[in-house]
N, C-alpha and C positions, 0 to 999 in steps of 0.2 A: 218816747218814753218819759213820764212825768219823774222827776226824780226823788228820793226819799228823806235826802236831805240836804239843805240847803247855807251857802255861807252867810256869814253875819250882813257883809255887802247886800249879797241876793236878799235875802230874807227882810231885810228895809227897805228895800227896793220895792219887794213884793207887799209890802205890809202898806205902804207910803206911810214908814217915820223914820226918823231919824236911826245912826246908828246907837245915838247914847239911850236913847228913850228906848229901843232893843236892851241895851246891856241890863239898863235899870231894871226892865221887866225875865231878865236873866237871874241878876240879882237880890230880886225880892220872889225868887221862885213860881213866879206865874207863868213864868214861858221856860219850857225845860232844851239845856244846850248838851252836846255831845262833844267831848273830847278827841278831836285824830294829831298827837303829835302835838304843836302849836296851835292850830286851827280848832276854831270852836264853831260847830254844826247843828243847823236847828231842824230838827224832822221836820216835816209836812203834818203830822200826827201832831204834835207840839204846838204848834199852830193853832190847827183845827180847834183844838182843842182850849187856847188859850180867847180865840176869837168866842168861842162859842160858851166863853164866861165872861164878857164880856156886857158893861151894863145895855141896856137897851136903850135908844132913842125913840122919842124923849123917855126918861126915866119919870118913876111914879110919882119919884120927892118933886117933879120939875111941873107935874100936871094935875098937884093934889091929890092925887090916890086914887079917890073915888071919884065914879063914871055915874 
């Protein structure tokens, strides 16, 4: 069973970044984290979601725009 949410470790691990460049993207609200106790939890959905705003490679500004 895939799980629903994942720790800061897991979740950098799963991302391949670091843990600061996670928090950063915690604290500039593009990746939303879940509070248990101490422990700060990042859904799978949150993720998804954060990847999937995500600029694209290459970006337009990098290949002039127009095709």
């Amino acid at each position: 069973m895939t799980p629903l949410a994942l720790s800061i470790d897991e979740a950098a691990k799963m991302l391949s970044i670091g843990k600061t460049k996670l928090y950063a993207e915690l604290s500039a609200g593009r990746l939303e984290g879940k509070k248990l106790g101490k422990r700060t939890l990042v859904t799978r959905e949150s993720i998804e979601n954060w990847l999937a705003n995500l600029e694209s490679y290459p970006s337009q500004s990098q290949t002039g725009g127009a095709v």
